[in-house]
Each structure stands twice: as C-alpha cells, then as structure tokens.
C-alpha positions as CSV (number, residue, x, y, z in Angstrom):
1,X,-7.2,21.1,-49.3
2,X,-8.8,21.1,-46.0
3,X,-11.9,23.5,-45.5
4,X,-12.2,25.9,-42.9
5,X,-15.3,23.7,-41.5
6,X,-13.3,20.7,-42.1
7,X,-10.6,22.1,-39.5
8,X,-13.6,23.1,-36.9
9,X,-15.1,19.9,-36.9
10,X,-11.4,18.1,-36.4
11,X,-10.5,20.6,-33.7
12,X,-13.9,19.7,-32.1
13,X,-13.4,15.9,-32.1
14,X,-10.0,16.4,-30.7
15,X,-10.9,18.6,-27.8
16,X,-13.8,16.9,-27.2
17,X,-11.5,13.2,-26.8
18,X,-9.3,15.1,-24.7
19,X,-12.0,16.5,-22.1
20,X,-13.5,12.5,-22.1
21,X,-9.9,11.8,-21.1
22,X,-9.2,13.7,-18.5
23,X,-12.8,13.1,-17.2
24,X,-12.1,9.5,-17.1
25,X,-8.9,10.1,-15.4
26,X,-10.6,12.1,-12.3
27,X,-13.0,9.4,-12.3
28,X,-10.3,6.7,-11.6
29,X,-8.5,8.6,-9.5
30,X,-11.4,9.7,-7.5
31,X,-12.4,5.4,-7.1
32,X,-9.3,5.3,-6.0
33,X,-9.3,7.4,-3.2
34,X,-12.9,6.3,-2.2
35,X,-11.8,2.2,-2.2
36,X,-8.3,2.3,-1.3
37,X,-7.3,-0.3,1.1
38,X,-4.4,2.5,2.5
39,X,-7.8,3.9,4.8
40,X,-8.2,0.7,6.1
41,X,-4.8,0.2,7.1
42,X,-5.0,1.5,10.7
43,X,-8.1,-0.8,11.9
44,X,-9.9,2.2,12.7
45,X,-7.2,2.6,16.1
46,X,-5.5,5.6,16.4
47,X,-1.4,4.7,17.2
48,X,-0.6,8.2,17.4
49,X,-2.1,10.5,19.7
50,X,-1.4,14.3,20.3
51,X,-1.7,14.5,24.1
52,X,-0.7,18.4,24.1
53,X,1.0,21.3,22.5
54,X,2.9,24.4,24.2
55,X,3.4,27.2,21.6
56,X,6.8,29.1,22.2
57,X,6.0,31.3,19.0
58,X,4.1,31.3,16.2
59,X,6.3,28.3,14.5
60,X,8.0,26.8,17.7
61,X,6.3,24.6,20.5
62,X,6.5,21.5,22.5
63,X,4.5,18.5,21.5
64,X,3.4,15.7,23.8
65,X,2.7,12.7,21.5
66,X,1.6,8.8,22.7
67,X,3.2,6.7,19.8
68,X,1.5,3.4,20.4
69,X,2.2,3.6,23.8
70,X,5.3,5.6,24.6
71,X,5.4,9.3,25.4
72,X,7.7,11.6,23.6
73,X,8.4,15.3,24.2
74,X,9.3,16.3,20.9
75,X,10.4,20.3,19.3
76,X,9.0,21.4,16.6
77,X,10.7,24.0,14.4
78,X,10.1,25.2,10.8
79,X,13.3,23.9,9.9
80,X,12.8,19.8,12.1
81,X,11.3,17.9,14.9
82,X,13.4,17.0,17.7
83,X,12.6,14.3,20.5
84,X,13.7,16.0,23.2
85,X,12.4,13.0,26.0
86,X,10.3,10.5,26.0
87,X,8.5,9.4,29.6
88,X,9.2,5.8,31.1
89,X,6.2,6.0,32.9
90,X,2.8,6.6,32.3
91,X,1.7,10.2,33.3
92,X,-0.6,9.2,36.2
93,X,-1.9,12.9,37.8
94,X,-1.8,13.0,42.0
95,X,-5.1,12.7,43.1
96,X,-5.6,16.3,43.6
97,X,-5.1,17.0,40.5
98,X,-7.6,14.0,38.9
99,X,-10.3,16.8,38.8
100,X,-8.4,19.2,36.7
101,X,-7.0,18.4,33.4
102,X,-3.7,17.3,32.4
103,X,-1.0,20.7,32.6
104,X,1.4,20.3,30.5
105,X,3.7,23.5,32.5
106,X,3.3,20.8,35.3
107,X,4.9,18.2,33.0
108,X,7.2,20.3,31.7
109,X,8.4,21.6,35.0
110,X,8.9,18.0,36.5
111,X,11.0,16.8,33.7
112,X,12.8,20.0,33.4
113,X,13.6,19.8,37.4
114,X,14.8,16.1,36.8
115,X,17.1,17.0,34.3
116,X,18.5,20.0,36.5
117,X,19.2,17.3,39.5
118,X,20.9,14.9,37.0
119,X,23.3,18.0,35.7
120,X,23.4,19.1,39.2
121,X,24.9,15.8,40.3
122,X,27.3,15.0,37.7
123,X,29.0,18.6,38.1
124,X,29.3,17.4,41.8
125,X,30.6,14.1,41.2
C-alpha cells in the first residue's frame, strides 16, 4: 500500500502540473491579446464617432453618432437602440454660431420642427 508520504508527494506533483497549466494557458492567452491582428483591423481610423449624447434619465438618451460618414440620431434604452433619423446633410453651424460649440437642443429642435411641418402638412393635404 501507498504511504501517507507517498500520497503527499503524488498530490504535490499533480497540483503543481495543474498550476504550470493554467499558467501556460494565461500566458497564451495574454500573447494573444498583445499580437492579435483584430487591433489592427481598423487602420488606426476611427469609423464610428460619438458626436453627442442628451440624457433623458439615468438609462435613456439621444445619441448623435457619425458612422463612417452618415449621421444617425439614435435612442438608447436598457431594453434597445433605436435610429430614430439620420441627417442628409452635414451639420454645418451658421456663422454665428462657429464660435460656440455644437448644441445638440439646437439640433434636436431643427429636426423635431421639420418633422412637425411634415405631419403638419400631410394632415392638411
């Protein structure tokens, strides 16, 4: 029969193989991380820029994003995101306003009175 040192000195061996294991397996994974080509991927350009954010509440707001060029207005819930417009033209501020920066209540307010017109004129028609 087995020894009581006998079973230390197994016990040992097989906790020590199992802490070289998983030491070896952060290792790889931390190369990995450090070389993957996925960083690389963008170019170093950023295609997705937050141009600004309007909090409603704590977990509700308005988000203007540029997606490689294109402007969305998007809601963002707890629960999903929801393009709510996106801009056909590039947000150019009056001349007056080129010292101050961008408002986003401004931007808001313009597209919010275009789409009152637009309802405005269909219930007409």
């Amino acid at each position: 029969m087995n020894t009581s040192s006998e079973i230390w000195v197994a016990f040992a061996r097989t906790f020590s193989m199992l802490v070289l294991v998983l030491a070896v397996l952060i290792l790889v994974f931390y190369l990995i991380k450090k070389f993957s080509t996925l960083n690389n991927f963008k170019g170093g350009k950023n295609h997705i820029r937050i141009m600004s954010v309007h909090h409603f509440s704590a977990k509700e707001k308005l988000v203007l994003v540029d997606v490689m060029g294109d402007i969305l207005l998007l809601g963002v819930t707890p629960q999903n995101i929801t393009k709510l417009s996106s801009v056909d033209h590039p947000i150019d501020p009056s001349p007056h306003e080129s010292k101050s920066p961008f408002r986003f209540s401004d931007f808001l307010s313009r597209k919010l009175g275009n789409r009152e017109e637009k309802i405005n004129e269909n219930i007409s028609t």
